[in-house]
Structure formats: C-alpha cells, structure tokens
C-alpha positions in Angstrom: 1.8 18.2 6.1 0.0 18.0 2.7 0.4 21.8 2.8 3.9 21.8 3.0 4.6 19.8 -0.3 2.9 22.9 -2.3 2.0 20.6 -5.1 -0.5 22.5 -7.2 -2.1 21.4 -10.3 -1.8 18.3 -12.7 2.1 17.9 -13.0 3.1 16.9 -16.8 7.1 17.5 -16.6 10.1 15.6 -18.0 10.8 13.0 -15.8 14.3 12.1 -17.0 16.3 13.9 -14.4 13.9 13.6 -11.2 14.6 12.3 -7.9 11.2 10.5 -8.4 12.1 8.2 -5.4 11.8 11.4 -2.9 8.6 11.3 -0.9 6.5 13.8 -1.2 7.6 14.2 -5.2 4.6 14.7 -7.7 4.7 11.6 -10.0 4.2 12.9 -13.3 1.4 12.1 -16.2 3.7 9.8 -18.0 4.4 7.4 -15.6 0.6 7.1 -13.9 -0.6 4.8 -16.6 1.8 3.0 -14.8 0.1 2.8 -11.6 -2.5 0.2 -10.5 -5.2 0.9 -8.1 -7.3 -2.1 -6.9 -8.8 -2.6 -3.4 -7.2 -5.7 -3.9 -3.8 -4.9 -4.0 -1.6 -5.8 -1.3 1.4 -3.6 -0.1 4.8 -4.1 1.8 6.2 -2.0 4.2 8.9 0.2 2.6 7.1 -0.5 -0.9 7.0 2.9 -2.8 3.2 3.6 -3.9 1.7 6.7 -5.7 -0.7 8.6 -3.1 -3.7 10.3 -4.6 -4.2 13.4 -2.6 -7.1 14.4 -5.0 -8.0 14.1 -8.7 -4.7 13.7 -11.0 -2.4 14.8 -7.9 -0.6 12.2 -6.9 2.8 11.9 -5.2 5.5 9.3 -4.2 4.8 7.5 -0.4 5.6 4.9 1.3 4.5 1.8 2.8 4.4 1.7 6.2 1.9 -1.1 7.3 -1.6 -2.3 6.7 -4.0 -1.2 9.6 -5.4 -3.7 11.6 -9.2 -3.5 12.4 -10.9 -5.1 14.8 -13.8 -5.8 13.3 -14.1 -7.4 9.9 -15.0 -5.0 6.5 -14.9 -4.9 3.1 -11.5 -4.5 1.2 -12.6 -1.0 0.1 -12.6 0.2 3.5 -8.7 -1.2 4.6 -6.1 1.9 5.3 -2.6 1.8 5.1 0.0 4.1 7.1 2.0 6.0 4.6 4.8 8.0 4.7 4.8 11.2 2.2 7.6 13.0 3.9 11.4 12.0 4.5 11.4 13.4 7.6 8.1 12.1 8.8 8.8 9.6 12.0 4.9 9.5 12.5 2.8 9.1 8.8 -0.6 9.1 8.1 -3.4 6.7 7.6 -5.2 6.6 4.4 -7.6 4.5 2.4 -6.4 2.0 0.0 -8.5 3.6 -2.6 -6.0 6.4 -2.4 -3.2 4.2 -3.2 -1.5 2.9 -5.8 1.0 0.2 -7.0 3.5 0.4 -9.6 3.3 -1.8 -12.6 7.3 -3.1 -13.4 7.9 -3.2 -17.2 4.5 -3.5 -19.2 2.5 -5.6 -17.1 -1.2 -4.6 -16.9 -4.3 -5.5 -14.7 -5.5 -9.1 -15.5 -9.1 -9.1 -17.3 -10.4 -11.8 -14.8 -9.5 -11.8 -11.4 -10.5 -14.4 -8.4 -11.8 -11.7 -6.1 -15.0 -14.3 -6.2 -13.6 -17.3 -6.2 -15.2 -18.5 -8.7 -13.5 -21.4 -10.7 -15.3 -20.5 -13.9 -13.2 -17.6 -14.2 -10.4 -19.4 -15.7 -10.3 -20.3 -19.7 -11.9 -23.6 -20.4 -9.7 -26.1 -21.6 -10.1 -27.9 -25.1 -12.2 -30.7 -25.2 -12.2 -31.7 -28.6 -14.6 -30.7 -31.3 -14.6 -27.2 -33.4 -11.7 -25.2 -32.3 -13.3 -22.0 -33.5 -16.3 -23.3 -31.4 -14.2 -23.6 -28.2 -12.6 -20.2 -28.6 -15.8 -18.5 -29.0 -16.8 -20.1 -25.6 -13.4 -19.4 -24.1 -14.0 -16.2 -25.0 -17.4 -16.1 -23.6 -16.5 -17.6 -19.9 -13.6 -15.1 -19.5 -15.9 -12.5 -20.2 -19.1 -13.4 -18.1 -16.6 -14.5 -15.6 -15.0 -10.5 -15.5 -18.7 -9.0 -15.3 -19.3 -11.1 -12.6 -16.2 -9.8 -10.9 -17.5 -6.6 -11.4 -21.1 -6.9 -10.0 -19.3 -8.1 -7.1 -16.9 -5.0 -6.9 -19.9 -2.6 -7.8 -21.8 -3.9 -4.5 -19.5 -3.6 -2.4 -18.4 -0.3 -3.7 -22.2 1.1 -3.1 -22.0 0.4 0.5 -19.3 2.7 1.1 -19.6 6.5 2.2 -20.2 8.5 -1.5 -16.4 10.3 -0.6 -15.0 6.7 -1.1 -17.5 5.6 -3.1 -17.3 8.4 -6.7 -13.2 7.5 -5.8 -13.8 3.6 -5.7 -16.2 4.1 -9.4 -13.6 6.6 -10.3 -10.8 3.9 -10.3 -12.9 1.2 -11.9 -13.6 3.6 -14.7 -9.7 4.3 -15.3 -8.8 0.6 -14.4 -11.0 -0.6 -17.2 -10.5 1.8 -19.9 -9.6 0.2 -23.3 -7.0 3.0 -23.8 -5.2 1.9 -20.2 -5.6 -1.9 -22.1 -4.5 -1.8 -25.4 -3.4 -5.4 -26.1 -6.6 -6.3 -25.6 -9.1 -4.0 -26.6 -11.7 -5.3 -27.6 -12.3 -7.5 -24.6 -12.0 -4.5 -22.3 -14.4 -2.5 -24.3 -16.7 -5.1 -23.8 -16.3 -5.1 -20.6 -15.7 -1.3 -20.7 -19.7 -0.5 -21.7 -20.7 -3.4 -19.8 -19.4 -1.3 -16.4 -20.6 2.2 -17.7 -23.7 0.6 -17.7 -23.8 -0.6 -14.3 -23.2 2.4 -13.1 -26.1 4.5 -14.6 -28.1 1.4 -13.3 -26.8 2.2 -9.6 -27.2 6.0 -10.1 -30.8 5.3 -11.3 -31.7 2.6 -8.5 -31.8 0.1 -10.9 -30.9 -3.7 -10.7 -27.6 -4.3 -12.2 -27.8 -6.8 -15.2 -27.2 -10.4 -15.2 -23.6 -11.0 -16.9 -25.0 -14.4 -17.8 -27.3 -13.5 -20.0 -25.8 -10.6 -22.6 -28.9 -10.7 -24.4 -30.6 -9.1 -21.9 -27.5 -6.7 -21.3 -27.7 -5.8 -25.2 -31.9 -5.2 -25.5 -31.0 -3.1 -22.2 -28.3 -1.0 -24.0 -30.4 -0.3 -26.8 -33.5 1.3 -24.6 -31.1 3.4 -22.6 -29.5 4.5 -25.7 -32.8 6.0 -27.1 -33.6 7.4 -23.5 -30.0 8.4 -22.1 -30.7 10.2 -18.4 -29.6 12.9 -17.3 -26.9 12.3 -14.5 -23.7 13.5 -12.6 -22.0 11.0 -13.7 -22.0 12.1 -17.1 -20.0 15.2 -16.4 -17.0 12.5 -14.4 -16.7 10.5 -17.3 -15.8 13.1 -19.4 -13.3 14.5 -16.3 -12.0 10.7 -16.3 -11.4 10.5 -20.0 -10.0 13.7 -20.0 -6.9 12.4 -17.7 -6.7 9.6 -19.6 -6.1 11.3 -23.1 -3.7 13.6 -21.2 -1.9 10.8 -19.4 -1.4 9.0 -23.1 -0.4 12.3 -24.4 2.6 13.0 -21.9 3.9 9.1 -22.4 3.6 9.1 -26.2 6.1 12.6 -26.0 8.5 10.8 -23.2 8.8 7.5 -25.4 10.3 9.4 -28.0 12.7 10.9 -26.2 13.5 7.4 -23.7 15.5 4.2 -24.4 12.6 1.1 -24.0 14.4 0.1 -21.1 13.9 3.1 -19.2 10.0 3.9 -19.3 9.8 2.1 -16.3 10.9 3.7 -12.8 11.9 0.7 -11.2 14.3 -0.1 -14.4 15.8 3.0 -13.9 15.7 3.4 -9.8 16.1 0.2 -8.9 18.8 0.7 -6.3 16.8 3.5 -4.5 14.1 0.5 -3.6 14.4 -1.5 -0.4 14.8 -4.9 -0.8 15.4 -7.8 1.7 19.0 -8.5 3.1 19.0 -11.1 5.2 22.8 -11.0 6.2 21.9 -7.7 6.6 19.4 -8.3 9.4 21.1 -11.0 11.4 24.1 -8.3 11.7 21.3 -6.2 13.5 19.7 -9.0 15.7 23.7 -9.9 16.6 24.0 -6.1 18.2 20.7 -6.5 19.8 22.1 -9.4 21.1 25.3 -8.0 22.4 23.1 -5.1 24.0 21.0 -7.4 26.0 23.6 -9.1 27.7 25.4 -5.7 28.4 21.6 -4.6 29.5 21.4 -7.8 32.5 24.8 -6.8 34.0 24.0 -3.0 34.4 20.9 -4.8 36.3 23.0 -6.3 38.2 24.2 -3.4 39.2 21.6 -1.0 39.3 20.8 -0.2 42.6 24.4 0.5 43.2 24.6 3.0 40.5 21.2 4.2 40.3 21.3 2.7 36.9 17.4 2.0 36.1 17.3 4.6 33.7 20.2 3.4 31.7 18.7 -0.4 31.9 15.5 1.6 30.6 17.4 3.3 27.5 19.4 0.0 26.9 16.1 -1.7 26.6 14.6 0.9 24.0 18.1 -0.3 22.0 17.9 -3.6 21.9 14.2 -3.3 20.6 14.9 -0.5 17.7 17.6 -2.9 16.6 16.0 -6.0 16.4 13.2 -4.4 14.7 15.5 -2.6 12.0 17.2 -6.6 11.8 13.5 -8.2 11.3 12.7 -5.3 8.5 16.0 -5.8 6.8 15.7 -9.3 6.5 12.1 -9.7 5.9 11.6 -7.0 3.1 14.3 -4.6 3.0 14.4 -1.0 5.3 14.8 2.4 3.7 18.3 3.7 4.2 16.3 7.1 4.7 14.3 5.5 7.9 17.5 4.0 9.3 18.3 6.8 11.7 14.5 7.1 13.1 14.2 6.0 16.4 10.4 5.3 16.6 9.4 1.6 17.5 5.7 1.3 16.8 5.9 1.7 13.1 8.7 -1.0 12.4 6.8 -3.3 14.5 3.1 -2.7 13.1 5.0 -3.7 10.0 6.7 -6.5 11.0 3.4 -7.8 12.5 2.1 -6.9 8.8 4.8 -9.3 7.2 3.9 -12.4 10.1 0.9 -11.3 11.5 0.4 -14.8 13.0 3.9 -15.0 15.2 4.3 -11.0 15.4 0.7 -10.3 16.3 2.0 -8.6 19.7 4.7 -6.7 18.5 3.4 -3.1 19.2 2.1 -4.2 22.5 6.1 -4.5 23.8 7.3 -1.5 22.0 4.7 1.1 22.7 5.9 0.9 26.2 9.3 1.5 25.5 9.2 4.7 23.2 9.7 7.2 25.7 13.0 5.7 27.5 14.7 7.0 24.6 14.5 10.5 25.7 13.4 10.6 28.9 15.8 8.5 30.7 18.6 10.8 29.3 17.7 14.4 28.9 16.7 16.8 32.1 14.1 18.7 29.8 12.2 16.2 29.0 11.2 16.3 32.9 10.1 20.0 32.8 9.5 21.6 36.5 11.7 19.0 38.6 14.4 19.1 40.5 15.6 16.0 40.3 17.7 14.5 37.5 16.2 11.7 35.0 17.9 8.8 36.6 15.7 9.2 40.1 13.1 9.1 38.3 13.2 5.2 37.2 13.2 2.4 39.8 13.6 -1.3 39.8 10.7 -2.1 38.7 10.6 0.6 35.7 14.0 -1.7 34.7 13.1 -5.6 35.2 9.4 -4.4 32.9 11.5 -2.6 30.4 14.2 -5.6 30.1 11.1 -8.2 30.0 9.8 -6.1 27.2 12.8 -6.3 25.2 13.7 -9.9 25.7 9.7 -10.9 24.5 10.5 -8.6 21.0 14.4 -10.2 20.8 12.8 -13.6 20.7 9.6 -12.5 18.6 11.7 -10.9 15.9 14.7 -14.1 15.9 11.4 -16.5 15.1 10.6 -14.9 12.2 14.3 -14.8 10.7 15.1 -16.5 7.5 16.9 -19.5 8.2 21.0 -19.0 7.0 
C-alpha cells in the first residue's frame, strides 16, 4: 500500500492550495513543526494524525482505533489502526511512535508533564518571603520535576527493540529542541542538554544523572566536554537538527506569504474534520431500529420463503447502522467511510470510545461480516449448484438476529442523552 502512494523524498511544497485532508497526502515541512509526537498522546477514531513512514516522510492518516493488548506494556509499545488510503476498508497497525497529533493554533508540548505522577511537578505556590527567592525555586521544581519525567521516559524507551527505540530518542530529541520551543527557550535548553546528555550516558552504559542534584549534572558536563566519545549518535543529532533548520526554514517562507489565521490546518480545513453529531446518530440508530423490526417478521416467515439468508443480510444492516449512529454521535464519522460496509473497525472504535460498556463489540460483528455478500451473490459460493439462500438455515438466522439485537442495545447505551 505504502508503495502505491509514491511519496519520495522530504516534501517542502506550498501548501496553500493542497487537499491536505486526503489520506495518503505528504504533509509538508511547514506544517510538521506543527505535529506532536508523544507516547502519551491519545487519539480518536476518525482524528487525522501525521504517519511517519520513515525519517521526514510523513503523510495524512487516520484514526481508526487503539489496539487492545492482552497483556499489559509500556505506552511506547501501544499501536493504533490507521487508515493512509481513502479507499482502504481494512488499514494497518502501527506504533504510536509513528504517529503524530496536530497542534491547533500555537499551542506547544507542556515543559512538565504528569507522566510520573508526581505532585512536585507543578509550580510551588507563594508562601511569603523574597519573591525573587520563590521564583528562582519555582523555577528550579519545574525543572527537576521535567528531568525527572525524562529519566522516566528514557527507561522505558531503552527497553524497547533499538527499531523503536533510535525512533522513540529520535522524537524526544525533536520534542525538546529549543528551536521547536521558542517562548521558552531557555528552560528547554536546559532541559535540552540535560537530555543529550542522558543519552550519551545510555549509549555508553552509564547511569543516568540524578535531576536533583544539578551539581552533579554540571561537574558531569564539564568532564565529558573535555573527553567527548565517539558515538552513532553523534552523526543523528546532526540528521535531527538538520530537519529541524529545514522545517523552520519552509514555515518562516509560508508565513510570509499566509494570513496569521491560516498557518494552522485545522483553521483553514476545519469542515473536512469529523466531529460529533449526535442528531446525526440517533437518525442512524432510528433506521437500525426500523430494520430490526422488519428483520423479526421476515423470521416469522422464513421457512415459508426460504428467507434465512435475507434475515442473515438484514442482520449485517441493522449492525453497520447502529455502528455508523454510535460513531456519529460519539466523535463524528468521515463522510469518506460512510459507504464502507466493514463492521469490525467501527466497532473496535466504538469499544475505543467506551471500552467499559462496548468491550464486546467486535465479538457480535465479526460474525456477521460475511452475510453482506454471501447471502446475496451466487459467486461468492464458487463450485455449487445451489443458490445462496439454501445455503442459510434457521439457525444461521435466530444467531445472526441475536447478534444484532446484543450490538442495537450496546450501541443505544452508549448514546448521548437528547
């Protein structure tokens, strides 16, 4: 599939008149300092996210739902099903460190983040005395309180496959670049050599430094900056900073050339974004509705008309519409996914959305995906004689109609309230 997009090389074009919001679609240079990658991140289905197919290629997808594992792992090993392709029914897993999330106007990562829970990671508050005194310290906490978030990320980071580990240090490295954080630069170049640091520590086997204590970090600075090793990470940084200068470069030439309000691709494609519609989805789950009750008298029926195969499709309906009614209420469904037909993927996401009251979603649907086809088309049953109707039987129907009726109800729980 990634073949078939042909994108070759770093793509630094005028934005202006692009369809950006077609998947597939290389984002260019100037808009990836407006993308956000963080294990941390958490994404919607339908959300449109920048896909990193490799270094400085990456291209519009979409959100299809977070992959549930089993067993529990770190956030740097969670995958997401993506769609990069508008006429992809299937899409493909990938890891969150390939994705990432657009920033709306010019909001930027925070400096501190709970990823530790640690309370200390907040500014103190004033408590009387020197105010100059109680900035300094301010200052101080925020920062020990960011290396600390950093240690932890660096851990977890080297416990991961070196693939998904050089693209996890890779991320940090542009994440925390003072010239991705310019109204607050001097923080961030703090915190900027206090990760570079780190990471020669880690390429060397060598304990990573206590952010409590930056006079050890600063006697440690100055002895590896008389005896700097030799390392391959060396070589990245100066790959890393590279994209970075050329990022700022193709912005700084779009800015002149763009109204303020339009730097942003959400200002300016705003409509092209899913976004919840609750009228939207009760009009769906009133169809489904209809459909089941239309579904119980051709049961009724059945064996009279040899109608299992029909009470098989019917089912498949009722199912695809209540999902598409859940979607559009819940977070909004892609006009361009409105004529797929699939099941699984709309409810894997709707389980996303309420994994507590959907959590069996895909086990009702999976069952159902081939009556859409098979109960109706004579190919689909290649080498028999027979027609696709004597193929389904009583029981084929009451499972399919118990199957719909558990997703009907499912989906209705989860509905905003009118």
């Amino acid at each position: 599939m990634l073949d078939k997009l042909q994108i070759t090389g770093v793509v630094d074009n005028d934005s202006e008149n692009m369809d950006l919001f077609q998947l597939g679609v290389a984002i260019p240079l100037n808009w990836q300092d407006r993308l956000d990658q963080d294990a941390d991140n958490m994404y919607n289905p339908m959300e449109f996210v920048g896909y990193e197919i490799e270094a400085n290629k990456i291209i519009m997808a979409q959100i299809v739902y977070l992959v549930q594992s089993e067993q529990p792992q770190s956030v740097y090993c969670k995958k997401y099903k993506i769609y990069i392709d508008d006429n992809d029914e299937d899409g493909i897993e990938v890891s969150i460190l390939k994705l990432y999330k657009f920033l709306e106007g010019d909001k930027r990562a925070p400096l501190v983040s709970n990823r530790v829970g640690d309370d200390s990671a907040a500014l103190i508050p004033h408590n009387g005395g020197n105010d100059l005194t109680n900035l300094r310290a301010s200052f101080y906490q925020q920062s020990a309180a960011s290396k600390r978030v950093l240690i932890y990320q660096l851990r977890e980071i080297w416990k991961l496959p070196e693939d998904l580990r050089r693209s996890a240090i890779r991320q940090m490295y542009l994440k925390y670049h003072p010239d991705r954080n310019s109204d607050n630069a001097e923080e961030y170049d703090k915190l900027f050599i206090f990760l570079k640091a780190q990471i020669v520590h880690l390429e060397k086997g060598e304990p990573l430094d206590d952010p409590e204590r930056e006079d050890r970090f600063q006697r440690a600075s100055r002895s590896r900056s008389q005896d700097t090793p030799t390392i391959t990470w060396t070589i990245d940084f100066d790959d890393w900073n590279a994209t970075l200068g050329s990022q700022r470069r193709s912005r700084s030439r779009c800015q002149r050339n763009w109204d303020k309000e339009m730097r942003s691709p959400f200002n300016r494609y705003g409509e092209d974004i899913a976004r919840p519609n609750p009228s939207e989805g009760r009009r769906w789950i009133r169809q489904a509705e209809h459909e089941i009750a239309v579904l119980n008298l051709c049961l009724l029926h059945a064996d009279d008309t040899k109608g299992y195969a029909h009470v098989c499709f019917l089912s498949h309906e009722v199912v695809e519409k209540a999902l598409k009614g859940g979607l559009y209420a819940l977070c909004g469904l892609d006009a361009r996914k409105i004529d797929s037909h699939q099941l699984s993927n709309n409810a894997h996401a709707l389980r996303m959305v309420r994994p507590h009251v959907a959590r069996h979603l895909p086990s009702h649907c999976i069952p159902l995906e081939e009556h859409y086809l098979n109960t109706r088309f004579p190919n689909r049953w290649p080498g028999h004689q027979d027609a696709p109707y004597d193929h389904y039987h009583l029981q084929d129907a009451q499972d399919a109609k118990e199957h719909a009726e558990e997703v009907l109800d499912i989906v209705k729980s989860i509905m905003p309230q009118e």
